[in-house]
MARDREN-161558 format. One record per residue (C-alpha): residue in one letter; chain; x, y, z. Coordinates in Angstrom, 2 decimals. Layout:
BEGIN
+--------+--------+---------+---------+---------+
| residu | chaine |      c1 |      c2 |      c3 |
+--------+--------+---------+---------+---------+
|      a |      A |       X |       Y |       Z |
...
+--------+--------+---------+---------+---------+
END
This chain:
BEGIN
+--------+--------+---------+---------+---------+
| residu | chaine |      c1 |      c2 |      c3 |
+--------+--------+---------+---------+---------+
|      x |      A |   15.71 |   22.93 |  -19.43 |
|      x |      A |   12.94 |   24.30 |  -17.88 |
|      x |      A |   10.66 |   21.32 |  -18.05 |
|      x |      A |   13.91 |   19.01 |  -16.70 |
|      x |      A |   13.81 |   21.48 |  -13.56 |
|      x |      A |    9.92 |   21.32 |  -13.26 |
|      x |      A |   10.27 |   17.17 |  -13.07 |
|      x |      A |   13.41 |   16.96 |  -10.65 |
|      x |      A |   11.14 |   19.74 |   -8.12 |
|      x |      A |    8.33 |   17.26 |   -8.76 |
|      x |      A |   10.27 |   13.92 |   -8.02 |
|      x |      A |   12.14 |   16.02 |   -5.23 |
|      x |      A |    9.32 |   16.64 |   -3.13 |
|      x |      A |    8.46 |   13.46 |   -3.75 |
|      x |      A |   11.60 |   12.08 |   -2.64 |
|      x |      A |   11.32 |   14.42 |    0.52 |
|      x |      A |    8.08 |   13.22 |    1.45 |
|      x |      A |    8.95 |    9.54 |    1.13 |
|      x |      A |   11.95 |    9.92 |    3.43 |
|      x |      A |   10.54 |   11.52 |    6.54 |
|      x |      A |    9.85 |    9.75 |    9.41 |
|      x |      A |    6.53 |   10.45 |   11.19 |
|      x |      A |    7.91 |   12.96 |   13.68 |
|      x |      A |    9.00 |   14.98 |   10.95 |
|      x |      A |    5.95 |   14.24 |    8.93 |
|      x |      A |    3.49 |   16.38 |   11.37 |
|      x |      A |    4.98 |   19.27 |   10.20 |
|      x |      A |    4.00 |   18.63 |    6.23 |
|      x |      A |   -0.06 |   17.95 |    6.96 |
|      x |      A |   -2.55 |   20.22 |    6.24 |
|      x |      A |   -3.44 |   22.43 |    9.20 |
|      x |      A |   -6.93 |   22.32 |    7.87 |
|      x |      A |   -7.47 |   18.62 |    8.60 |
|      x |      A |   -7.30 |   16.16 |   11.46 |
|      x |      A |   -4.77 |   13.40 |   11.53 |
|      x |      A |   -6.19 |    9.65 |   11.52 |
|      x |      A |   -3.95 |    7.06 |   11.16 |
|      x |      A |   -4.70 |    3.65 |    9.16 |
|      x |      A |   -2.91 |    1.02 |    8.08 |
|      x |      A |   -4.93 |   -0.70 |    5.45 |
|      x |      A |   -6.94 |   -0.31 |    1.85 |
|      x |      A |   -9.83 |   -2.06 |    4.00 |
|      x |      A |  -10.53 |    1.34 |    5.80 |
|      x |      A |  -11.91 |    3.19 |    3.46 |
|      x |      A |   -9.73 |    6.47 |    3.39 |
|      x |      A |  -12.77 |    8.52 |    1.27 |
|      x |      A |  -14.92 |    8.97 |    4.83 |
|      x |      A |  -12.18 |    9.93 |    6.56 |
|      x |      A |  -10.92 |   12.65 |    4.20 |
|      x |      A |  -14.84 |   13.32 |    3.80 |
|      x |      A |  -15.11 |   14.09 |    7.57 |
|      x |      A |  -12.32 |   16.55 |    7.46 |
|      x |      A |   -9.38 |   14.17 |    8.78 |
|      x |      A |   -6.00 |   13.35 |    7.34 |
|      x |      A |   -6.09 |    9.44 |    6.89 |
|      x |      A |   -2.24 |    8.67 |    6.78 |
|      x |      A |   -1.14 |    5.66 |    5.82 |
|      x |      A |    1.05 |    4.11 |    8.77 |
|      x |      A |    2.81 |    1.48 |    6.35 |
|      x |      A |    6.02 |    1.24 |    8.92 |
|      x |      A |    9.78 |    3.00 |    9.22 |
|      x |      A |   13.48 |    1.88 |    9.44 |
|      x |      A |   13.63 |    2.33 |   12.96 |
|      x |      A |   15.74 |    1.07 |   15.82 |
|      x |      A |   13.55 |   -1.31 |   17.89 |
|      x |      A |   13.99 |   -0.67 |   21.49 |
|      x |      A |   10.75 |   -0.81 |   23.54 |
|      x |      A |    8.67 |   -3.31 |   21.51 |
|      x |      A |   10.33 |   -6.20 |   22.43 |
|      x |      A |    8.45 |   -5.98 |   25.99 |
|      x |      A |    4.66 |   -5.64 |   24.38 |
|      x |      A |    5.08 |   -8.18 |   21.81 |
|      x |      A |    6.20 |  -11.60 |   20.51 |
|      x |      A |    9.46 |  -11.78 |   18.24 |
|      x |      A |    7.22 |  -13.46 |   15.80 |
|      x |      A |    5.51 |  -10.20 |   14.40 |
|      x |      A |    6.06 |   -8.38 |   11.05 |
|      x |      A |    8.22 |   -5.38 |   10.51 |
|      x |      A |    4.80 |   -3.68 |   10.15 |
|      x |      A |    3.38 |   -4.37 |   13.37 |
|      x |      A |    6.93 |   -4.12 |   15.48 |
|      x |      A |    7.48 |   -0.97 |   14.16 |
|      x |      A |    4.53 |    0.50 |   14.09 |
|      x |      A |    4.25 |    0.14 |   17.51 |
|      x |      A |    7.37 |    1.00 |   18.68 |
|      x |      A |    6.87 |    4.36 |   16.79 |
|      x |      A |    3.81 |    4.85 |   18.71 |
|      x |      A |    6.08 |    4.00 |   22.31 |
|      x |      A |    8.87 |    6.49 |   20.90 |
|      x |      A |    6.51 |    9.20 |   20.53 |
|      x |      A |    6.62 |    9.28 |   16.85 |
|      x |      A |    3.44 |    9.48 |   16.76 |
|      x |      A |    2.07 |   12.33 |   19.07 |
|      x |      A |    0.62 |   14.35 |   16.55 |
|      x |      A |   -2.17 |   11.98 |   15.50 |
|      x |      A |   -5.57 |   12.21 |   17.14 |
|      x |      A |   -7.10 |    8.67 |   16.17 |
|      x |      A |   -5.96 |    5.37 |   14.58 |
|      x |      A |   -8.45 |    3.01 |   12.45 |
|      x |      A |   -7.41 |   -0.43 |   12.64 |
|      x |      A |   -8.80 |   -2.49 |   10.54 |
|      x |      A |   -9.78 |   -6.92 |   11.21 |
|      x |      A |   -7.33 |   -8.58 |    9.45 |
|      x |      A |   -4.39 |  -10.99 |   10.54 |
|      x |      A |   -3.89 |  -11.98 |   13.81 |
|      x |      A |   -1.15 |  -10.15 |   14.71 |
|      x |      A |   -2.71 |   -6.54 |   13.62 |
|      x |      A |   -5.76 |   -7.43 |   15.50 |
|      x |      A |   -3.55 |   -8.03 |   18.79 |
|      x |      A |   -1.70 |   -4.95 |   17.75 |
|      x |      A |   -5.14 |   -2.64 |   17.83 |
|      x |      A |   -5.44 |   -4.40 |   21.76 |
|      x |      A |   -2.12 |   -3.36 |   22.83 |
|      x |      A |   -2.64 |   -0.03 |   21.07 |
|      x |      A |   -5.47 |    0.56 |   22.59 |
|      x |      A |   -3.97 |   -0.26 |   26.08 |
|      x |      A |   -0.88 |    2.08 |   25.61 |
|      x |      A |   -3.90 |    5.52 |   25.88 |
|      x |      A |   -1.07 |    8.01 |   23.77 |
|      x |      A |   -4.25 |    8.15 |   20.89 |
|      x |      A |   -6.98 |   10.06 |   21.54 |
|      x |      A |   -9.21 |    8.11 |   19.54 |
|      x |      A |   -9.39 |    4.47 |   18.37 |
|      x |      A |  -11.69 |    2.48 |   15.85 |
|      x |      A |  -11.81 |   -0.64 |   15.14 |
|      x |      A |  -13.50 |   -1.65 |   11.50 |
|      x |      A |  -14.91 |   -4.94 |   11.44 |
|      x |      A |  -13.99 |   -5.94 |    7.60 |
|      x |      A |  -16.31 |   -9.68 |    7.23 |
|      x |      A |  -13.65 |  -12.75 |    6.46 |
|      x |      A |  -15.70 |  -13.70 |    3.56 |
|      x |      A |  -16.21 |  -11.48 |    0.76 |
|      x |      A |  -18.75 |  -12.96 |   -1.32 |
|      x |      A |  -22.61 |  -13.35 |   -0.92 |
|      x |      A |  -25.37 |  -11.03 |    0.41 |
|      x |      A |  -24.66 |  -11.16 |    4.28 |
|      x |      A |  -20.99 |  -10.05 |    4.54 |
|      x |      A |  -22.36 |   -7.20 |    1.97 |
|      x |      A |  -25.09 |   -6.22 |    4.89 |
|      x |      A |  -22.50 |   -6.59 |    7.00 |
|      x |      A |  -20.31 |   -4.49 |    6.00 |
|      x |      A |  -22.78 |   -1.94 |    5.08 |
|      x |      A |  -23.55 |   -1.77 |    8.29 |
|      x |      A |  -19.74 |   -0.98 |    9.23 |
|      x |      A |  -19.75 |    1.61 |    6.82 |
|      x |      A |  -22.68 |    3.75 |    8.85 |
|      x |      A |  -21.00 |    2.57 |   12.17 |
|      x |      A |  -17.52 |    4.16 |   10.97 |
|      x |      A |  -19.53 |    7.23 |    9.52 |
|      x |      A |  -20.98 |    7.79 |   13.11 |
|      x |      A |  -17.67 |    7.73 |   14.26 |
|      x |      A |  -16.13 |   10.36 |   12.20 |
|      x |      A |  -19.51 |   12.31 |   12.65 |
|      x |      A |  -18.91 |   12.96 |   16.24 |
|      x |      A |  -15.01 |   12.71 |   17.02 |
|      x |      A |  -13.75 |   14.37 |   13.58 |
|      x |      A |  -16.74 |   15.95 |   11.49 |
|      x |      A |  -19.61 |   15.51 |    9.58 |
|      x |      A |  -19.57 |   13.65 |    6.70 |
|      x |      A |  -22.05 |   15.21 |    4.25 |
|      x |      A |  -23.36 |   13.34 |    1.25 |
|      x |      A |  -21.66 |   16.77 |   -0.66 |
|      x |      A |  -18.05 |   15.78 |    1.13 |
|      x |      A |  -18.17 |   12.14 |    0.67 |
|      x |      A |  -18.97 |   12.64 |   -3.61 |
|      x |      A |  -16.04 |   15.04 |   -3.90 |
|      x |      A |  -13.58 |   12.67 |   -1.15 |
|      x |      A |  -14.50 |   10.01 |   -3.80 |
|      x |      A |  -13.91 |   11.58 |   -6.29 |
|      x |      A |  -10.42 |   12.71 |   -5.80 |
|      x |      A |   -9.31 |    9.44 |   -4.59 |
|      x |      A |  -10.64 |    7.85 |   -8.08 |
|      x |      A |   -9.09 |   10.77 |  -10.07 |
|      x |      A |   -5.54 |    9.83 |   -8.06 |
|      x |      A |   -6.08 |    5.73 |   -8.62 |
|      x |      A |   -6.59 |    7.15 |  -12.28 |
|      x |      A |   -2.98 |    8.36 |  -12.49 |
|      x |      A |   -1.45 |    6.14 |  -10.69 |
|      x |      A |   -2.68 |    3.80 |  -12.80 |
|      x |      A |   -1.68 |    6.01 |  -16.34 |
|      x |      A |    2.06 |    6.17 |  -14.07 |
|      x |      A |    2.07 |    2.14 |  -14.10 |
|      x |      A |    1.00 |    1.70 |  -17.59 |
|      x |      A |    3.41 |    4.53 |  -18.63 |
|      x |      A |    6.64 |    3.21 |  -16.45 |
|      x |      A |    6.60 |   -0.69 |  -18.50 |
|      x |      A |    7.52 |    0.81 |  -21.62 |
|      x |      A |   10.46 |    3.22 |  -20.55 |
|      x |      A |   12.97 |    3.14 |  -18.69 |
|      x |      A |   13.49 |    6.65 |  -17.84 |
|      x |      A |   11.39 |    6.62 |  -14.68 |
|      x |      A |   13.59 |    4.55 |  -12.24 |
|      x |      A |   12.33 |    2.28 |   -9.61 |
|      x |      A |   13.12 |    4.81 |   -7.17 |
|      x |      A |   11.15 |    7.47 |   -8.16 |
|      x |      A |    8.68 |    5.13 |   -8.60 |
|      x |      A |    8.69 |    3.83 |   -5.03 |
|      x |      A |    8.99 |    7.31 |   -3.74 |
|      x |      A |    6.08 |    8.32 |   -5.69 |
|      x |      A |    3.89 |    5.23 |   -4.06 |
|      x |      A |    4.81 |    6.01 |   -0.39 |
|      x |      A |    4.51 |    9.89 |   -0.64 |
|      x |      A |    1.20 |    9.77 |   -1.63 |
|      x |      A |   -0.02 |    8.21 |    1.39 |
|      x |      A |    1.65 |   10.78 |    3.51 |
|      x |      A |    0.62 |   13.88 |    1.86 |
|      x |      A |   -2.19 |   15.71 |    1.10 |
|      x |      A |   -4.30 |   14.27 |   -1.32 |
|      x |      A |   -5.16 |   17.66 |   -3.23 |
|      x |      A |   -1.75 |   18.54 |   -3.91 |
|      x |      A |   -0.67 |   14.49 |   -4.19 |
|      x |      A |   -3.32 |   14.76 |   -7.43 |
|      x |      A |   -1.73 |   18.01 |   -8.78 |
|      x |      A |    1.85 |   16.58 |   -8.54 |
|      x |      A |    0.64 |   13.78 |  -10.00 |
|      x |      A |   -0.96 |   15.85 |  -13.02 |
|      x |      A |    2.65 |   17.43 |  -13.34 |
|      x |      A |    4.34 |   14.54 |  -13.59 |
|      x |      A |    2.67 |   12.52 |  -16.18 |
|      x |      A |    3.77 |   14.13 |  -19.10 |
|      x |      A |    7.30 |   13.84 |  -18.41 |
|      x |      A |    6.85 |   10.30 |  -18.26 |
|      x |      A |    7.31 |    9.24 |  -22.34 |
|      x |      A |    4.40 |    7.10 |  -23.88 |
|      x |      A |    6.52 |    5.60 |  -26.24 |
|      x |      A |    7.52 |    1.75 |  -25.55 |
|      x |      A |   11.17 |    1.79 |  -25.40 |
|      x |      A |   13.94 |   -0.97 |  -26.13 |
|      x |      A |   15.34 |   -1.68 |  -22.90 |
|      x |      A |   17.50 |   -4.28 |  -21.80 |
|      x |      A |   15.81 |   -4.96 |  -17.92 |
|      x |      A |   14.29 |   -8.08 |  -17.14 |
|      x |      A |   10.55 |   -7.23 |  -16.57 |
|      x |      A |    9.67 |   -8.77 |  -13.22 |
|      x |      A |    6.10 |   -8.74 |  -11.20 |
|      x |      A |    6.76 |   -7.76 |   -7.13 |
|      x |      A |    4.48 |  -10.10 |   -5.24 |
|      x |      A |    3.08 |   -9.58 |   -1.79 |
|      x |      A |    2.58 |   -7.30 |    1.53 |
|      x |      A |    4.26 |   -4.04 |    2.23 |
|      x |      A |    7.13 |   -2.29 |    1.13 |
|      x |      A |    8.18 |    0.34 |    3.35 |
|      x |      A |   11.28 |    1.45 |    1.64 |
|      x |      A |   12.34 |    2.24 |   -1.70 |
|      x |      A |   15.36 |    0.53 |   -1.22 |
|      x |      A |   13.94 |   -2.88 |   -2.37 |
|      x |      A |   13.23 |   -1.00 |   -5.28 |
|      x |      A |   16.78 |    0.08 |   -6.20 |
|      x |      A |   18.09 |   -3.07 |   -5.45 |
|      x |      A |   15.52 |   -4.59 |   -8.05 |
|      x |      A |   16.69 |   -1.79 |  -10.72 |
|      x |      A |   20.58 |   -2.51 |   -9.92 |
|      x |      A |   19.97 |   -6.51 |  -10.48 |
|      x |      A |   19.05 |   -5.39 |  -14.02 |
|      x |      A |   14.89 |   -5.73 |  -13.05 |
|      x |      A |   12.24 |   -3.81 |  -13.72 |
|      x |      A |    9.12 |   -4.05 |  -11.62 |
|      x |      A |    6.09 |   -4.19 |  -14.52 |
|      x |      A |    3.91 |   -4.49 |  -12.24 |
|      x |      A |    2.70 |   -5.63 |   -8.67 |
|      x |      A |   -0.01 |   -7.21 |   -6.13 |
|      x |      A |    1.43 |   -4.96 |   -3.24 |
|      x |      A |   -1.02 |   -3.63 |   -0.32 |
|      x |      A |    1.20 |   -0.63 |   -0.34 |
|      x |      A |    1.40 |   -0.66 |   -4.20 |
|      x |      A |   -1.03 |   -0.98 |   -6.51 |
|      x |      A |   -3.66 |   -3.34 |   -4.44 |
|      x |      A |   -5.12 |    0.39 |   -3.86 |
|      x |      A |   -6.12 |    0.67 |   -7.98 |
|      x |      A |   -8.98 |   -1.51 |   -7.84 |
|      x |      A |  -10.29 |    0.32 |   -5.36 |
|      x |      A |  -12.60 |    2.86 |   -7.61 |
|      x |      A |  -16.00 |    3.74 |   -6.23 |
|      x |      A |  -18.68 |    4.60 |   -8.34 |
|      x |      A |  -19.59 |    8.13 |   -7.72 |
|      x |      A |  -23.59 |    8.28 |   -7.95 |
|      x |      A |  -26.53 |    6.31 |   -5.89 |
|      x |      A |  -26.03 |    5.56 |   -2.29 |
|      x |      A |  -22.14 |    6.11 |   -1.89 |
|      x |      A |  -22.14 |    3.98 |    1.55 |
|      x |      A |  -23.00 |    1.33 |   -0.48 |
|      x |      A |  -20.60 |    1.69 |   -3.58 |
|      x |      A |  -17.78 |    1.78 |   -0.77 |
|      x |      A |  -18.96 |   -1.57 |    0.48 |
|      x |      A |  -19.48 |   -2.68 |   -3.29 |
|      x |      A |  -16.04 |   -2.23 |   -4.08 |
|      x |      A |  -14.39 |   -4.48 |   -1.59 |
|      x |      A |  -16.72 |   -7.49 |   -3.44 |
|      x |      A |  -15.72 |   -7.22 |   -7.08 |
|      x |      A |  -11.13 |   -7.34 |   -6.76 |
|      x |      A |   -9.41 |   -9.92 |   -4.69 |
|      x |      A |   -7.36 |   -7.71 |   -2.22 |
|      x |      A |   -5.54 |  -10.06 |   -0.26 |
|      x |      A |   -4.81 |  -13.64 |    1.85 |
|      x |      A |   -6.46 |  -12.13 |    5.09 |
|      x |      A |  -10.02 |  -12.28 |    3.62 |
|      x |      A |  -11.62 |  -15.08 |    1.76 |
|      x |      A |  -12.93 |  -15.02 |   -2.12 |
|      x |      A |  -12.73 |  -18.58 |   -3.02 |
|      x |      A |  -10.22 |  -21.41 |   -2.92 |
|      x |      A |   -8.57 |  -20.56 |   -6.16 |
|      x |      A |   -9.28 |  -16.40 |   -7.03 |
|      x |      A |   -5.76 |  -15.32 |   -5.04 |
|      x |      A |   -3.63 |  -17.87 |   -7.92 |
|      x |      A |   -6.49 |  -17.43 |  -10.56 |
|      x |      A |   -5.86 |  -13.34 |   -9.84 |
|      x |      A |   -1.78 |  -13.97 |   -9.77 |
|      x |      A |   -1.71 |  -15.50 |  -12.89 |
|      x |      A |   -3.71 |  -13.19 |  -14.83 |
|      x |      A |   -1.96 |   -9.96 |  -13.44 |
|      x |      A |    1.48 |  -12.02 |  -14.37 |
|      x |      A |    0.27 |  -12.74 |  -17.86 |
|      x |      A |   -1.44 |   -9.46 |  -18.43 |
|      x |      A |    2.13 |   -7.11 |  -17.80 |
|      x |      A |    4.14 |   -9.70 |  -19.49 |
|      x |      A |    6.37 |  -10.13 |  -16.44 |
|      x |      A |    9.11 |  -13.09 |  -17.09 |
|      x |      A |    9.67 |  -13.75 |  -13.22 |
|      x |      A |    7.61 |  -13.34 |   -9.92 |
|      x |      A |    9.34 |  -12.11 |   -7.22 |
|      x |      A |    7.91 |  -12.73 |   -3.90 |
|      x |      A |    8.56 |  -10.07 |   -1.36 |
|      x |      A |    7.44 |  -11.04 |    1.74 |
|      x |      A |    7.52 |   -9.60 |    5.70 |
|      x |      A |    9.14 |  -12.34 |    8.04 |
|      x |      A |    6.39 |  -13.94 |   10.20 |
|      x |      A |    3.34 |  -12.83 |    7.52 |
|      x |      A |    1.28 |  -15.84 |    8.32 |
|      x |      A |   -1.81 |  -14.85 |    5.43 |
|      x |      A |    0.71 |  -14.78 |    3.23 |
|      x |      A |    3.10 |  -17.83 |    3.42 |
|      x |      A |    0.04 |  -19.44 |    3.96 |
|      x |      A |   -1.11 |  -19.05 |    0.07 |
|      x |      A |    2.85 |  -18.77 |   -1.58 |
|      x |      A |    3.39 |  -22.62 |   -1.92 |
|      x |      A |    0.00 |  -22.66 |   -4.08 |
|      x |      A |    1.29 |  -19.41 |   -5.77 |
|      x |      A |    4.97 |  -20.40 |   -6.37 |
|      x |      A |    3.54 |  -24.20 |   -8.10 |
|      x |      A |    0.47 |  -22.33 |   -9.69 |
|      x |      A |    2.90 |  -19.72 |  -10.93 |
|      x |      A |    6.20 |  -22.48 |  -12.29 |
|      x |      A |    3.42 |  -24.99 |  -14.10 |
|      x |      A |    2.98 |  -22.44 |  -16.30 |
|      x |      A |    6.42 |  -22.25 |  -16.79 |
|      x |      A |    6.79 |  -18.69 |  -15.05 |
|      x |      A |   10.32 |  -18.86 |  -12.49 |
|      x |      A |    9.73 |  -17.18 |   -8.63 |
|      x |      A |   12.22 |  -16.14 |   -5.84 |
|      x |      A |   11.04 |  -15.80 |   -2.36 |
|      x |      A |   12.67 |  -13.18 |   -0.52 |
|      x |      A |   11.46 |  -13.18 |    3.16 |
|      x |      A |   12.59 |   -9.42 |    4.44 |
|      x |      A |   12.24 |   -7.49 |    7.63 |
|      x |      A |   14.17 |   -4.02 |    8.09 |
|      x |      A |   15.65 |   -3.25 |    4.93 |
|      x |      A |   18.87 |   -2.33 |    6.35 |
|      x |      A |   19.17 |   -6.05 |    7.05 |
|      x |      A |   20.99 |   -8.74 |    4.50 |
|      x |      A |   21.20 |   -5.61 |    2.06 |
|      x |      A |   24.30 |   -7.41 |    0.74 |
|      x |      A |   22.47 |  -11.00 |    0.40 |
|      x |      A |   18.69 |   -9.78 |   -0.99 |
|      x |      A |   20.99 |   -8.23 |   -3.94 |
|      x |      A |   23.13 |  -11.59 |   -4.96 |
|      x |      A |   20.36 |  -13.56 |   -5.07 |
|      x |      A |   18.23 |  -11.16 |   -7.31 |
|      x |      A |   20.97 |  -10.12 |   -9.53 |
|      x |      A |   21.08 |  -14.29 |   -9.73 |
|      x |      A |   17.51 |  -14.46 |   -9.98 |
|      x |      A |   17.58 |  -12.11 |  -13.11 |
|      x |      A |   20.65 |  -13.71 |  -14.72 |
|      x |      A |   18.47 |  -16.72 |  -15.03 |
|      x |      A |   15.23 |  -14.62 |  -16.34 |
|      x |      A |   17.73 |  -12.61 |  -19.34 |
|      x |      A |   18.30 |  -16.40 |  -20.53 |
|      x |      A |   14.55 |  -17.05 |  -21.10 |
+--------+--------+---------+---------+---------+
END
């Protein structure tokens, strides 16, 4: 009983954590640090946290849209319109810099407008090279590195080569477990997708210290054992997921989610930095050996080459792709992915989603449809 009450305090705070708005969010961070904001795995998170900030994950919010529509073009992602109206709402008061990061289009017209609006102290823009591959976009980006470490140096605090080994190596010891969580969650089906999802989200709101402990906690309540289970394994393709809710609605079609490609999922476990030699350069390093995403280039065929073998690897029996409305990087590679993905015999549904309290009611017929077809394979 006791260990029953440890895990539902565990995957309560969780569950908390995951469900608070960014108002309400100021009053969880550590007093020690200084809020940054970020939006993507290309900013790397280890020299903020090394410089004493908070880096929290902006990865957008349910939230009624009712400035936006005068700043930008109806053809932006729930990510972008919402960050930014959470910024013109005042949601966002408490942080004292943003890091944007180059990516699509739209975010890098988003870190203009931002920038325009003055209600952040302090604003950084990391160059991130199109082309990851070859010896000048690793210069490059080496070079970004010491630009961004200036940065922190004298608006936030200085990163010492002490700070920066143990940043890096608490963020590899939490990619670790999240990792171990994964693994652990496709052979039972006693962790639901919801706790799962919560899990995710929280820990890029929280602090990272006590993100690792809860982490640590959780684990062994998590059973090793595969299970016999009667939901369709599925693999979640493609940008953000700010909600759980697509989650539960995965779990109630009869789906499990073995696995995923998500930038707000597990597109952060590659990410592991090797924690001796010239760390500057090992957080470069790392963005050259995984395929992240669509926005940067790695070849003509490593996004479906990666696909496939993440698909085959977790023994998924359907793709679902789970896509923001208006994601140009990424509609722009599905068509490859979806024929890639159905000549090797492996089904996909496209679901194009925006606020998830939109077309609840349709996103769950054509899943539980979607999985009636998998159970028959």
């Amino acid at each position: 009983m006791d260990k029953e009450r440890s895990l539902a305090e565990i995957l309560k705070e969780f569950e908390t954590i995951a469900s608070l708005g960014y108002r309400e969010i100021a009053s969880f961070l550590p007093k020690d640090q200084i809020p940054m904001g970020f939006f993507c795995p290309y900013v790397p998170e280890e020299l903020i946290h090394a410089s004493g900030g908070f880096p929290l994950r902006l990865m957008g919010s349910p939230i009624q849209m009712s400035h936006v529509q005068a700043h930008l073009p109806v053809n932006c992602c729930h990510l972008v319109k919402s960050s930014l109206e959470s910024l013109l709402q005042g949601e966002l008061h408490f942080l004292k810099g943003v890091i944007f990061s180059h990516t699509c289009d739209a975010m890098q017209g988003l870190a203009d407008i931002w920038a325009f609006q003055k209600r952040t102290p302090l604003q950084f823009n990391f160059m991130m090279p199109t082309r990851l591959e070859g010896d000048l976009p690793r210069s490059y980006l080496r070079a970004e590195m010491e630009r961004l470490k200036a940065f922190l140096d004298s608006n936030v605090g200085k990163v010492t080569p002490s700070n920066l080994k143990a940043s890096i190596h608490l963020f590899n010891r939490i990619r670790e477990k999240i990792r171990e969580i994964y693994v652990r969650k496709r052979s039972t089906n006693q962790f639901s997708e919801t706790h799962f999802a919560e899990v995710i989200r929280a820990g890029h709101l929280m602090d990272r210290r006590h993100h690792l402990e809860l982490l640590e906690a959780l684990l062994p309540s998590i059973p090793e054992k595969i299970e016999a289970g009667d939901r369709v394994p599925i693999f979640l393709s493609g940008n953000m997921v700010h909600s759980p809710s697509f989650f539960s609605l995965i779990e109630e079609a009869g789906a499990k989610v073995v696995s995923d490609d998500l930038c707000s999922g597990a597109r952060f476990l590659p990410l592991m930095v090797k924690e001796e030699g010239d760390l500057l350069d090992a957080l470069a390093e790392r963005y050259f050996t995984s395929y992240l995403c669509p926005a940067k280039h790695k070849g003509v065929a490593t996004h479906i080459q990666t696909l496939l073998k993440e698909v085959e690897t977790c023994g998924a029996k359907g793709v679902v792709f789970l896509l923001y409305k208006y994601c140009e990087n990424h509609f722009f590679d599905y068509p490859d992915l979806k024929q890639a993905l159905e000549s090797k015999g492996i089904p996909t549904l496209l679901l194009e989603v925006e606020d998830p309290s939109h077309s609840i009611g349709q996103l769950k017929t054509r899943l539980q449809a979607f999985v009636e077809m998998l159970s028959t394979f």
